[in-house]
TIMI-2910 file (N, C-alpha, C, CB; in pm, 1 decimal, decimal comma, always signed):
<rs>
+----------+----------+----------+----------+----------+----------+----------+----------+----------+----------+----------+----------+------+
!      n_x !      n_y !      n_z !     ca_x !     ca_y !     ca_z !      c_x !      c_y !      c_z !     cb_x !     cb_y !     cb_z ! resn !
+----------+----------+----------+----------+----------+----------+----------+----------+----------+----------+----------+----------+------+
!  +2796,5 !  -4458,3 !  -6420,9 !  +2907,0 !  -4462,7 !  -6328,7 !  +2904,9 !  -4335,7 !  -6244,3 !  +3041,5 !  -4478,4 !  -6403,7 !  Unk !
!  +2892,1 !  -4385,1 !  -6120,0 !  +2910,0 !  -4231,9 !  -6030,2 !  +3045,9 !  -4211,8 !  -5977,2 !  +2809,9 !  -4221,3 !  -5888,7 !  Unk !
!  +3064,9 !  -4114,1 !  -5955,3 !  +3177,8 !  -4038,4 !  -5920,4 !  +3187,7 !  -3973,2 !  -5759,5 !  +3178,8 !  -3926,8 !  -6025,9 !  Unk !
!  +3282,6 !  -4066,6 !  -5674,8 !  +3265,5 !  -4024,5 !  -5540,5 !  +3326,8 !  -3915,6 !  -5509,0 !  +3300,2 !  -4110,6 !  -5455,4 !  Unk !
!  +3307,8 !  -3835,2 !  -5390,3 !  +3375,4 !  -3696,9 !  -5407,7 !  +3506,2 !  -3743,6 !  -5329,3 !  +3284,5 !  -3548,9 !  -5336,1 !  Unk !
!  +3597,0 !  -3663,5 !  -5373,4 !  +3756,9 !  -3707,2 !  -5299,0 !  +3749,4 !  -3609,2 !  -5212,0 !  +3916,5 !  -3700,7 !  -5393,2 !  Unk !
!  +3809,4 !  -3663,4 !  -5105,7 !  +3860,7 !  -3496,6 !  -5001,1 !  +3987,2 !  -3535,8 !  -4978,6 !  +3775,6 !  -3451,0 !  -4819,0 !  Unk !
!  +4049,7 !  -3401,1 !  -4991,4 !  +4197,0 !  -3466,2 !  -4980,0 !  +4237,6 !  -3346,7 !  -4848,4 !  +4316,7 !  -3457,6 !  -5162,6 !  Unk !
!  +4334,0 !  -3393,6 !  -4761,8 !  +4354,9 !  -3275,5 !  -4637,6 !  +4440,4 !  -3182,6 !  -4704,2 !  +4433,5 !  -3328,5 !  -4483,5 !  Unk !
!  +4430,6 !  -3069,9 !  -4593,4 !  +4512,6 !  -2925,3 !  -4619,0 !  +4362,8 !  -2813,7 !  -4622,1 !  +4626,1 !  -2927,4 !  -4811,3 !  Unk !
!  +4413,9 !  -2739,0 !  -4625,2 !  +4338,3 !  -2587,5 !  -4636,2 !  +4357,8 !  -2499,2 !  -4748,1 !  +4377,8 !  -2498,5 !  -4525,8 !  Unk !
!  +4293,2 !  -2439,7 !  -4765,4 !  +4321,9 !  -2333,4 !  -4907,8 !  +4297,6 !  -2191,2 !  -4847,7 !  +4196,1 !  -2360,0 !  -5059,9 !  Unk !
!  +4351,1 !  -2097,4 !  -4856,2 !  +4372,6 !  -1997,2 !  -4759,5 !  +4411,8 !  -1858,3 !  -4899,7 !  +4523,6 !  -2054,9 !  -4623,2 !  Unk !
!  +4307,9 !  -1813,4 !  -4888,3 !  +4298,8 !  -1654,5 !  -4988,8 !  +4349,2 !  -1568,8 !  -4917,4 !  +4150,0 !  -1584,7 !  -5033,1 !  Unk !
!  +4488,3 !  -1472,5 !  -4952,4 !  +4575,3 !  -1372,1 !  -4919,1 !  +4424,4 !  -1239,2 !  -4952,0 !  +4751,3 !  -1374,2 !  -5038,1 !  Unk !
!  +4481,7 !  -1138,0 !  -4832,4 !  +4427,7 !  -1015,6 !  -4875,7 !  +4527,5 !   -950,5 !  -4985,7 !  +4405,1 !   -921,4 !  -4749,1 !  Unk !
!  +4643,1 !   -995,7 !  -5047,1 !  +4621,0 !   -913,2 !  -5188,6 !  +4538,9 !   -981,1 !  -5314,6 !  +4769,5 !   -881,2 !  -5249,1 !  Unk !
!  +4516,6 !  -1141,3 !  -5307,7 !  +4440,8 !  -1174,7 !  -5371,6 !  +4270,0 !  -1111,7 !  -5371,5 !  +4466,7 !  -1291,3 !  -5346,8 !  Unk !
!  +4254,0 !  -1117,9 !  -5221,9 !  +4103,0 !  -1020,3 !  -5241,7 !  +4103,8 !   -893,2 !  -5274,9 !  +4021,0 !  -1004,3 !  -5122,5 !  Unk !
!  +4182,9 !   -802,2 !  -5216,1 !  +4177,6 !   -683,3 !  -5286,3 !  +4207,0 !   -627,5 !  -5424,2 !  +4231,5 !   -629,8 !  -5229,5 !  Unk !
!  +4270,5 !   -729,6 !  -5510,7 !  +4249,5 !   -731,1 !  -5652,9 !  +4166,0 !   -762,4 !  -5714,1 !  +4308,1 !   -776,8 !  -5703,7 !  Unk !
!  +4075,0 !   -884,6 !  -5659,5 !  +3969,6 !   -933,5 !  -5718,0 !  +3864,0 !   -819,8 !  -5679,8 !  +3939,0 !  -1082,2 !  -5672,2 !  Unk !
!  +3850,6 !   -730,6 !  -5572,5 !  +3767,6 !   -649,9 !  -5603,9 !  +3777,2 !   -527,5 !  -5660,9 !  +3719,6 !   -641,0 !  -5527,2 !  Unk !
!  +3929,7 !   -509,5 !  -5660,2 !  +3951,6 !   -392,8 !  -5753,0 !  +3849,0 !   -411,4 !  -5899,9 !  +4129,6 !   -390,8 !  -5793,7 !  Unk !
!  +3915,0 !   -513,8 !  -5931,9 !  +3855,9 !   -532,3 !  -6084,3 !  +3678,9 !   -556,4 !  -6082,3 !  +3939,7 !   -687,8 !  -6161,1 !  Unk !
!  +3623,8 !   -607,5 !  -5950,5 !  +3496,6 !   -629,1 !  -5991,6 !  +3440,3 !   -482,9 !  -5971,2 !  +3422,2 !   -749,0 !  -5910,6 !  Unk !
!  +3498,2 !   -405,7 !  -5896,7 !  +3429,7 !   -257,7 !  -5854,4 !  +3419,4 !   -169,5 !  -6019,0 !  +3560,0 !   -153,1 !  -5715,0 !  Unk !
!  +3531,0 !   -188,9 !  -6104,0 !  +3500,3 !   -156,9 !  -6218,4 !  +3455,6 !   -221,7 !  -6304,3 !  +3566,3 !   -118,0 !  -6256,8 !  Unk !
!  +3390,0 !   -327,2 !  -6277,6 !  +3242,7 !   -374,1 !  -6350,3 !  +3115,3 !   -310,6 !  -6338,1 !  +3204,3 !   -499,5 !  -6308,9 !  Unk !
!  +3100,0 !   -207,9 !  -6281,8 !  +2969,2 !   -141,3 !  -6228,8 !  +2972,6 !     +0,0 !  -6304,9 !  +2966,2 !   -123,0 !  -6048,6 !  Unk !
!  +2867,1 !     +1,8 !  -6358,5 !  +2858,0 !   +165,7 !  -6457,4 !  +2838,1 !   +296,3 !  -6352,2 !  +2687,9 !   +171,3 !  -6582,5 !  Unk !
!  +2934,7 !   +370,8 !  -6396,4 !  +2939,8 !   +464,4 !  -6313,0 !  +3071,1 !   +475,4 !  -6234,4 !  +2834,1 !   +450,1 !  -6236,8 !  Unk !
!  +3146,4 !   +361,4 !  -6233,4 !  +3270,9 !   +397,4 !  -6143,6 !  +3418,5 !   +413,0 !  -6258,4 !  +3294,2 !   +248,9 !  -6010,7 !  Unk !
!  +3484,4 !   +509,2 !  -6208,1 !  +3616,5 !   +514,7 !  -6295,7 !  +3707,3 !   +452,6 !  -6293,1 !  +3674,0 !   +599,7 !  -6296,3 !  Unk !
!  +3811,3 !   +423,9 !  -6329,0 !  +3908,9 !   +323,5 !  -6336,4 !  +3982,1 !   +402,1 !  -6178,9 !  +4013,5 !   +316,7 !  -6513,3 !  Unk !
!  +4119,0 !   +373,8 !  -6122,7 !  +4172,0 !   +397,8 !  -6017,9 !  +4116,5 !   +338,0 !  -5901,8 !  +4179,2 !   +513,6 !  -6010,5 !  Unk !
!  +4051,7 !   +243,1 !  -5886,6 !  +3983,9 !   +232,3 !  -5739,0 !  +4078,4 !   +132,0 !  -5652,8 !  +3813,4 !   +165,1 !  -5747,3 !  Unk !
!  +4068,1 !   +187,7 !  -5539,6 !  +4129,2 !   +126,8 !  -5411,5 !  +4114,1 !    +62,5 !  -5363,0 !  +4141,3 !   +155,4 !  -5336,8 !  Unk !
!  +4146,8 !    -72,9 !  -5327,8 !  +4086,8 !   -132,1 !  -5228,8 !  +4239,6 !   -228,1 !  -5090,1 !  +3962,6 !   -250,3 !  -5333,9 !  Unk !
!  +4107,0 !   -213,6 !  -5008,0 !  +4230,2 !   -215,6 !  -4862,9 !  +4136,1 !   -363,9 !  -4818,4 !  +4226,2 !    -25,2 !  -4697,0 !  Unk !
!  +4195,0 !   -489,3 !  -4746,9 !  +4093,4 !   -606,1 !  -4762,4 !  +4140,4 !   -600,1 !  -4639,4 !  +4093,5 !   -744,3 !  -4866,2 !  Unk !
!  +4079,2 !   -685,5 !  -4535,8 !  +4137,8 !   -772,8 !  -4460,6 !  +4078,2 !   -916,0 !  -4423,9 !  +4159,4 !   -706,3 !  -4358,5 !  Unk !
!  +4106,7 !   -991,5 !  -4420,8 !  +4087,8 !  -1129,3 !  -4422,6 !  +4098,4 !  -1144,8 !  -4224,9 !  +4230,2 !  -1220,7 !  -4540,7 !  Unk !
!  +3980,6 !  -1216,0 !  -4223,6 !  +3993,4 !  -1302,8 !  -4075,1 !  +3912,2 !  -1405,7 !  -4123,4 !  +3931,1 !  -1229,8 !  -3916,0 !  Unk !
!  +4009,3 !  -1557,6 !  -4089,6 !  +3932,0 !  -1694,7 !  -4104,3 !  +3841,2 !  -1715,7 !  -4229,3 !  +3839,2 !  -1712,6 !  -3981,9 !  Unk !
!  +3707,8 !  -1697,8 !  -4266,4 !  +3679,8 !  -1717,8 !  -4343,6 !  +3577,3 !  -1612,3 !  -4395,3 !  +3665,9 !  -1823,9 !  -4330,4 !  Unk !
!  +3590,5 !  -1491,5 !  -4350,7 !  +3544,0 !  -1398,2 !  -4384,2 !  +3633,8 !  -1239,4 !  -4418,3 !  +3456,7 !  -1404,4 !  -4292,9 !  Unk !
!  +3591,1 !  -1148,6 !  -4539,1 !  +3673,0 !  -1021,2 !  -4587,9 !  +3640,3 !   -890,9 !  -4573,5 !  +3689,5 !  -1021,8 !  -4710,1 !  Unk !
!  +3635,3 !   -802,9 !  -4482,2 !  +3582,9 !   -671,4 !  -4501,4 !  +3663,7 !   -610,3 !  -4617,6 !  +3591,7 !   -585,3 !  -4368,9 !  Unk !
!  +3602,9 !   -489,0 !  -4679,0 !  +3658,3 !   -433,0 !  -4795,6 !  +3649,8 !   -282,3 !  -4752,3 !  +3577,9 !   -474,5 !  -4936,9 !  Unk !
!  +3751,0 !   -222,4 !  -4758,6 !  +3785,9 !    -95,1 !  -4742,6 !  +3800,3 !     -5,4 !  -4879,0 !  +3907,5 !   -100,3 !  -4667,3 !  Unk !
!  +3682,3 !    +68,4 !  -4921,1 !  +3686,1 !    +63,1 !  -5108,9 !  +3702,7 !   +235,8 !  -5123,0 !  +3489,8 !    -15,5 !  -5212,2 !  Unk !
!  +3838,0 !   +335,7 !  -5169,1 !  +3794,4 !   +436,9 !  -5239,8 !  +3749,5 !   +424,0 !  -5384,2 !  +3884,5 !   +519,6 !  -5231,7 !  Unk !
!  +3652,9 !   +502,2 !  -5400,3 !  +3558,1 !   +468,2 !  -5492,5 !  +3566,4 !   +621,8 !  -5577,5 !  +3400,3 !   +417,3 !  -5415,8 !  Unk !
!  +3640,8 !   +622,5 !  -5706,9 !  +3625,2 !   +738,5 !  -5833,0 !  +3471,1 !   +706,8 !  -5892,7 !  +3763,3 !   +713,7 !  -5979,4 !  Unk !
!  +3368,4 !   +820,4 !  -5880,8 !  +3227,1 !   +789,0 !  -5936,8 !  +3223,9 !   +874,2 !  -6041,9 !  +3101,5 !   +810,7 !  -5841,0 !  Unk !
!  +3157,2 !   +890,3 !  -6203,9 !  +3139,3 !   +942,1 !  -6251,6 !  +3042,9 !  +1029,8 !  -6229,1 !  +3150,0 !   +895,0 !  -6310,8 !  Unk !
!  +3044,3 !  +1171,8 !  -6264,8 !  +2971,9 !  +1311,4 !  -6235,0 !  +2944,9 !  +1312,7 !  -6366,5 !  +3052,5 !  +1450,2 !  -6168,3 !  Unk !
!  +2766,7 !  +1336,6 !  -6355,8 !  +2707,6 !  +1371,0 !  -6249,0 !  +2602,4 !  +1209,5 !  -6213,2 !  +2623,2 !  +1531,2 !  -6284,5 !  Unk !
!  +2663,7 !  +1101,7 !  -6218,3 !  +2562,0 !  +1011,3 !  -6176,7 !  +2531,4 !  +1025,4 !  -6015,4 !  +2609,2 !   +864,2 !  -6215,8 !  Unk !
!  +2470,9 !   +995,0 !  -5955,3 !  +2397,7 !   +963,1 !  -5812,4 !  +2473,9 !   +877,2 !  -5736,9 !  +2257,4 !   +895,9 !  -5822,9 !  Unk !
!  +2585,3 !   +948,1 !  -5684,9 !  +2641,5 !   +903,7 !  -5581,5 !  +2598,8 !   +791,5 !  -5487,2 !  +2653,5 !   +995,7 !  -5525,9 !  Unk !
!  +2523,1 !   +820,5 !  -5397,5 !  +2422,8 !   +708,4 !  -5346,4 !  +2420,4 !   +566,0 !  -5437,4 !  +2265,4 !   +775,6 !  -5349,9 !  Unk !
!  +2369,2 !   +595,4 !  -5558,9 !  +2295,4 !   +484,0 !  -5609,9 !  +2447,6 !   +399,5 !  -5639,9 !  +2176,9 !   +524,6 !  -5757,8 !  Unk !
!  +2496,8 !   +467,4 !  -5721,2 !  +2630,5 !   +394,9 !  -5782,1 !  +2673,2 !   +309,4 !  -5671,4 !  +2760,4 !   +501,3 !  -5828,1 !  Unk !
!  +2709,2 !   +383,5 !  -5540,3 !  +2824,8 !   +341,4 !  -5399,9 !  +2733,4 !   +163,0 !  -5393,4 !  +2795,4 !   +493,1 !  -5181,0 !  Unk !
!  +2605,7 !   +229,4 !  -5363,2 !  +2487,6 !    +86,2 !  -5313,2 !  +2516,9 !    -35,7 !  -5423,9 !  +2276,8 !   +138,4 !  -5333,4 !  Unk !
!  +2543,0 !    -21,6 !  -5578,2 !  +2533,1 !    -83,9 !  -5666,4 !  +2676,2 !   -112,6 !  -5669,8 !  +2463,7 !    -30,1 !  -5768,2 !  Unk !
!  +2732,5 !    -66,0 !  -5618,7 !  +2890,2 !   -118,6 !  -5605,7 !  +2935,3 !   -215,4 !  -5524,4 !  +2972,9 !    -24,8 !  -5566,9 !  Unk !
!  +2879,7 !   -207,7 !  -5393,3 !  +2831,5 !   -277,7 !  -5205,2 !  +2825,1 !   -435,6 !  -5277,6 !  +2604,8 !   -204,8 !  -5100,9 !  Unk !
!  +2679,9 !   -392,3 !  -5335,1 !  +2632,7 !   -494,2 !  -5361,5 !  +2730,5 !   -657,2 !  -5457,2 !  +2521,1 !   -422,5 !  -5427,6 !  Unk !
!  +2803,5 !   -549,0 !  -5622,8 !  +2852,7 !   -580,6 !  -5660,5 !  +2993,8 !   -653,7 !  -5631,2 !  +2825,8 !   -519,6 !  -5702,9 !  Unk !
!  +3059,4 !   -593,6 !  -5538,5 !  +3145,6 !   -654,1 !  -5434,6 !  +3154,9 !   -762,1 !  -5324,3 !  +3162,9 !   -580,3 !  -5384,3 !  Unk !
!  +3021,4 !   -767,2 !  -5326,5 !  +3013,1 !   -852,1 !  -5215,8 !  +2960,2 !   -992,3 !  -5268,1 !  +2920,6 !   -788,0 !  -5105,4 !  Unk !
!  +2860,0 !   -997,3 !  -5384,3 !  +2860,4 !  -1095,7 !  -5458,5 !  +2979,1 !  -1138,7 !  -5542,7 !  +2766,8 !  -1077,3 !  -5523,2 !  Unk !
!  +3050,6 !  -1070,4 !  -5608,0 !  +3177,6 !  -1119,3 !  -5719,4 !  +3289,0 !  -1187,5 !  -5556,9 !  +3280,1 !   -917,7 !  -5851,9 !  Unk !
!  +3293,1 !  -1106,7 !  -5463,3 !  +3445,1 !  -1199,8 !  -5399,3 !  +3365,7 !  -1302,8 !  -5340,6 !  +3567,9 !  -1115,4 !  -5260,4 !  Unk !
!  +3226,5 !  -1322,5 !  -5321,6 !  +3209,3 !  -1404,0 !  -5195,8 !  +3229,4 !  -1493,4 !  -5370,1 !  +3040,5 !  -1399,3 !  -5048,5 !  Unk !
!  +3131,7 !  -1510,0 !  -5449,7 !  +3159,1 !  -1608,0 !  -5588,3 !  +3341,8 !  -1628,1 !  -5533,3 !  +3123,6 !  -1496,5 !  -5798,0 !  Unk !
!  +3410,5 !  -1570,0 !  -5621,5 !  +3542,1 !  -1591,6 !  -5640,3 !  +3605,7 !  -1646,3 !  -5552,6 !  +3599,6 !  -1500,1 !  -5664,3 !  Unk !
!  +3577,2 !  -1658,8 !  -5442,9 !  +3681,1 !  -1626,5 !  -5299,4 !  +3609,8 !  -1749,6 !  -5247,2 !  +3665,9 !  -1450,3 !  -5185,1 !  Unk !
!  +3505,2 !  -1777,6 !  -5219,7 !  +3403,2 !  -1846,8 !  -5104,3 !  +3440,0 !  -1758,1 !  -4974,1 !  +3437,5 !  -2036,3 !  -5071,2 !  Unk !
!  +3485,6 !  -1645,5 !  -4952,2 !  +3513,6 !  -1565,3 !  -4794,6 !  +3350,4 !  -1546,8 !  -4816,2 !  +3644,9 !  -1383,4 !  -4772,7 !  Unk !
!  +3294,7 !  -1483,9 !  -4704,5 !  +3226,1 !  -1383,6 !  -4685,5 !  +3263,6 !  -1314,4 !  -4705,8 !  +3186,5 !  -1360,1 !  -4614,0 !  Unk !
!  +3176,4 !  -1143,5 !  -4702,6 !  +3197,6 !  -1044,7 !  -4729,4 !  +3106,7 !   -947,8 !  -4633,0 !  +3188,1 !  -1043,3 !  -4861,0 !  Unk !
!  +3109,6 !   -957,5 !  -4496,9 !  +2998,2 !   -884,2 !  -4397,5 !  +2986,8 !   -763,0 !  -4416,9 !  +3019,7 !   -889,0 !  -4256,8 !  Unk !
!  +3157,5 !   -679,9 !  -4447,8 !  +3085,1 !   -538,7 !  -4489,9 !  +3172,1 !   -522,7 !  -4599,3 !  +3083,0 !   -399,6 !  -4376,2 !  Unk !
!  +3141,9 !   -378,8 !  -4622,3 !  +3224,8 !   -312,8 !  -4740,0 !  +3192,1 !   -134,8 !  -4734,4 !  +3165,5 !   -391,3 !  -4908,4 !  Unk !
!  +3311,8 !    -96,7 !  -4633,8 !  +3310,9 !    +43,4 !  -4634,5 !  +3369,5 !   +118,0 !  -4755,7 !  +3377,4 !    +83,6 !  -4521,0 !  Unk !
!  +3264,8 !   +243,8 !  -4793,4 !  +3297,4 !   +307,6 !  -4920,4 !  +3321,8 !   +440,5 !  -4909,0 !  +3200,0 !   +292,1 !  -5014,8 !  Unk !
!  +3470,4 !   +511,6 !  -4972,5 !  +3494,9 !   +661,9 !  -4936,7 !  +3472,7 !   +698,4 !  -5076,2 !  +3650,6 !   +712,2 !  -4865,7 !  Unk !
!  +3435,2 !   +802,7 !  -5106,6 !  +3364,9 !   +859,4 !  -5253,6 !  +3505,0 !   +915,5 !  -5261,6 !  +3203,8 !   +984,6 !  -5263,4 !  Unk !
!  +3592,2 !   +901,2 !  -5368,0 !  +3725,8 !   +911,9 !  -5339,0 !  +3739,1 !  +1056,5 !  -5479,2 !  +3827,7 !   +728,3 !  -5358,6 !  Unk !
!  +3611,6 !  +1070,8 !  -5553,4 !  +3653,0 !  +1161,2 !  -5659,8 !  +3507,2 !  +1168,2 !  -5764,5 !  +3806,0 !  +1093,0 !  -5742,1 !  Unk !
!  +3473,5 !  +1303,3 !  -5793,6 !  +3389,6 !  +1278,1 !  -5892,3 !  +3451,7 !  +1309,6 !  -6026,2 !  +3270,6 !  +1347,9 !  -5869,7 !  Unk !
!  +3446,5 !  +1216,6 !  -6115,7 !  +3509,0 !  +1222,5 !  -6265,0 !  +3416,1 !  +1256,9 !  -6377,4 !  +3568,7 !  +1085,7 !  -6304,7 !  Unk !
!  +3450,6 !  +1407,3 !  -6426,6 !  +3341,9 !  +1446,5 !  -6522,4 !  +3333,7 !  +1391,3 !  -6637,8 !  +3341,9 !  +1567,2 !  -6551,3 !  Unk !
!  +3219,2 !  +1363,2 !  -6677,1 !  +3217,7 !  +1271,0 !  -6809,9 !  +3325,3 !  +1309,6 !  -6929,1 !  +3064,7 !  +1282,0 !  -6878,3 !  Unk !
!  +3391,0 !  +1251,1 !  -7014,8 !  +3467,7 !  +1298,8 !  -7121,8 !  +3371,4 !  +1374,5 !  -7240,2 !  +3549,1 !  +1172,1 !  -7179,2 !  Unk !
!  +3437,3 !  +1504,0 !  -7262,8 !  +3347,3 !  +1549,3 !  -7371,3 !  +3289,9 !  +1522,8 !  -7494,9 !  +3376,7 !  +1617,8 !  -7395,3 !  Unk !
!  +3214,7 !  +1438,2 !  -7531,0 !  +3155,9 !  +1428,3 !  -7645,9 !  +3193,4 !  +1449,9 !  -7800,2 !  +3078,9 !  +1488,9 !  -7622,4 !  Unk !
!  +3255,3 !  +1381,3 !  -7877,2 !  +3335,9 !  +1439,9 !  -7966,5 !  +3230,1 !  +1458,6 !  -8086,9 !  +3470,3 !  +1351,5 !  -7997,0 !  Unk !
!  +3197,4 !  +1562,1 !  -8124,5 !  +3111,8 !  +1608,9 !  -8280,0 !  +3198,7 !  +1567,4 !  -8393,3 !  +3084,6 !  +1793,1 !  -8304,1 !  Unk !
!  +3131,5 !  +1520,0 !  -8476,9 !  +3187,0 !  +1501,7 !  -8603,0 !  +3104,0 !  +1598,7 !  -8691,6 !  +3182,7 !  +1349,2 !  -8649,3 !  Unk !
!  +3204,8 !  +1645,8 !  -8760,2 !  +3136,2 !  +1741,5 !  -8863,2 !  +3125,1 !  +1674,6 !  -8998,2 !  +3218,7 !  +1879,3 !  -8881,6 !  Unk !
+----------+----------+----------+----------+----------+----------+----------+----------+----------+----------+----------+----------+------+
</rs>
């Protein structure tokens, strides 16, 4: 038995606070970034730029993390969202020194 596809009318329409949460949380899926991150969205039609301050852990590689973040952002909302995602500007918003190491004696 096959199953025809239904289309039913109306539109489905993603708020920029829905995107900018969804990338809050995916930006701290990426090793290297700290909890606090910012994000500013804006939505036109069917595409999202992302406006991201970004807390990186020190001393990882700035560069690499921001790129691995870009990336990470732009795949998790376009998944989540179906928007595009054409850019994603990143301000290095803080370097966070690793927590000290606790010795057990």
């Amino acid at each position: 038995m096959t199953t025809a596809a239904v289309h039913l009318p109306g539109t489905t329409t993603i708020g920029e606070r829905a995107v900018r949460r969804i990338a809050e949380r995916a930006a701290a899926e990426v090793a290297g970034v700290e909890p606090r991150v910012q994000v500013d969205a804006q939505v036109v039609g069917a595409g999202a730029t992302l406006y991201v301050r970004l807390p990186i852990r020190y001393p990882l590689p700035v560069g690499r993390v921001a790129d691995e973040c870009r990336a990470h952002l732009i795949a998790r909302t376009e998944e989540l969202t179906g928007l595009t995602v054409p850019r994603v500007d990143i301000e290095v918003s803080a370097m966070v020194p690793a927590p000290p190491e606790r010795r057990v004696r």
